[in-house]
C-alpha positions in Angstrom: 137.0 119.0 75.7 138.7 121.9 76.5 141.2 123.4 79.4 139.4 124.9 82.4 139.9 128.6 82.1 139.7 131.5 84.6 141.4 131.2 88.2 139.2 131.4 91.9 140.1 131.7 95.7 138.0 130.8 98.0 138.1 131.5 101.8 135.5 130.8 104.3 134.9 132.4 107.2 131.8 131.4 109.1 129.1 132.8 107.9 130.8 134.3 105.1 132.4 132.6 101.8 134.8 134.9 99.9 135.6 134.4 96.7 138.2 136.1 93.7 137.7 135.7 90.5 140.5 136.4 87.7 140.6 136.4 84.1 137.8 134.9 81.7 136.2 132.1 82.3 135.0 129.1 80.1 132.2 126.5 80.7 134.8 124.3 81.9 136.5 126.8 84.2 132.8 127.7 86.0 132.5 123.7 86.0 135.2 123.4 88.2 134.5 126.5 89.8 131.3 125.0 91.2 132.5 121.4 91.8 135.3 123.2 94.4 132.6 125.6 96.0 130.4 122.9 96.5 133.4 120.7 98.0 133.8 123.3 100.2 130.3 123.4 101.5 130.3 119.9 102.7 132.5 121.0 105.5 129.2 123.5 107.0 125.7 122.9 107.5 122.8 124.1 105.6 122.4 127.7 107.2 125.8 127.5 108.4 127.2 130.0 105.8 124.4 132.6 104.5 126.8 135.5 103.2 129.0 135.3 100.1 131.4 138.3 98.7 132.5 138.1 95.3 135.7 140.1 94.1 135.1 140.6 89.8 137.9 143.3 89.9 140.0 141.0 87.6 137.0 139.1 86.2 137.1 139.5 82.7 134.0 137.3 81.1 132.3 133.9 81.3 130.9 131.9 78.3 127.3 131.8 77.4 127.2 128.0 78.0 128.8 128.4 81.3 125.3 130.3 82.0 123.5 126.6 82.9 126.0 125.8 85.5 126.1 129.3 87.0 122.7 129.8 87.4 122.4 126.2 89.0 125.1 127.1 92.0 122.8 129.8 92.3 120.3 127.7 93.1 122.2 126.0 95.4 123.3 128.8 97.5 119.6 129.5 97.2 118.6 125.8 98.9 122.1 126.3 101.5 120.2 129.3 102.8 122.4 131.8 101.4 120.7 135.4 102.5 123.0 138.2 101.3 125.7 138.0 98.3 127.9 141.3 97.4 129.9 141.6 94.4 132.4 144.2 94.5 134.2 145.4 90.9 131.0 145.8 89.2 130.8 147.6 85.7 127.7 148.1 83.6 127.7 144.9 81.6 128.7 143.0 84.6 125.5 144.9 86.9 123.3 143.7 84.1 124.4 140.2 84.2 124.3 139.8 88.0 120.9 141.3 88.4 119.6 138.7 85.4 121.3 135.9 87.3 119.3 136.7 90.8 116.2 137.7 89.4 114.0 135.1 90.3 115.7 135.0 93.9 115.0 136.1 97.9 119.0 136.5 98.3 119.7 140.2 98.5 122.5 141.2 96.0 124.6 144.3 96.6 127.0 145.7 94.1 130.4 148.0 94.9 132.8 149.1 92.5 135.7 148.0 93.7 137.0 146.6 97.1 137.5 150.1 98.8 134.0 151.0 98.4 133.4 147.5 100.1 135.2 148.1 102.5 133.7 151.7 103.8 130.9 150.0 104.3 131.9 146.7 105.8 135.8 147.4 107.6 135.1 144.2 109.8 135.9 142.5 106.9 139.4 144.7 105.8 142.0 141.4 105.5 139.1 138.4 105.7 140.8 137.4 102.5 144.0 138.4 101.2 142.3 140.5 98.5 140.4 142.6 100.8 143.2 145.3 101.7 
């Protein structure tokens, strides 16, 4: 077994879940990625939360066997009732991935390049997290 890789934040604010991702990520680092986020959840109702915004501005990569897990919390947010998800720091490879990921779902999936471009269109949320400045 290996040592979880890659670091998160995650801050919820009702109906929103942000979330930061840094550095590359293993199998074992999206594992434990998924086991916190679904921690989290237990706190809110189905429905309760149904927007997510993910920061891959310091993302670097995930694993291909981290793919299982990543698609299943997919799933979940899917089942939660999860409606909108917007990943800001996107870069060709990383588009490519994300719209492979959601392919098969109803959640609508916006991309931004990085967290100022996010915010032009959604200023509400300037400091809902501490990396949205």
């Amino acid at each position: 077994m290996f040592s979880v890789h890659g670091q998160w934040h995650i801050d919820i604010a009702p109906p929103t879940v942000f979330v930061n991702l840094v550095g590359a990520f293993n199998s074992e680092g999206v594992t434990a990625l998924v086991q916190e986020a679904r921690l989290r959840w237990q706190d809110y109702q189905p429905g309760e939360l149904h927007c997510a915004v993910v920061n891959l501005s310091e993302f670097e990569m995930t694993t291909a066997d981290s793919i299982a897990a990543l698609k299943a919390y997919c799933k979940d947010m899917e089942l939660r009732g999860y409606r909108q998800i917007d990943y800001i720091g996107i870069d060709a490879l990383t588009r490519k991935f994300i719209c492979e990921l959601w392919t098969d779902s109803d959640i609508k999936v916006q991309l931004y390049l990085d967290v100022a471009a996010y915010l032009s269109q959604h200023p509400s949320y300037r400091g809902a997290a501490p990396w949205l400045v």
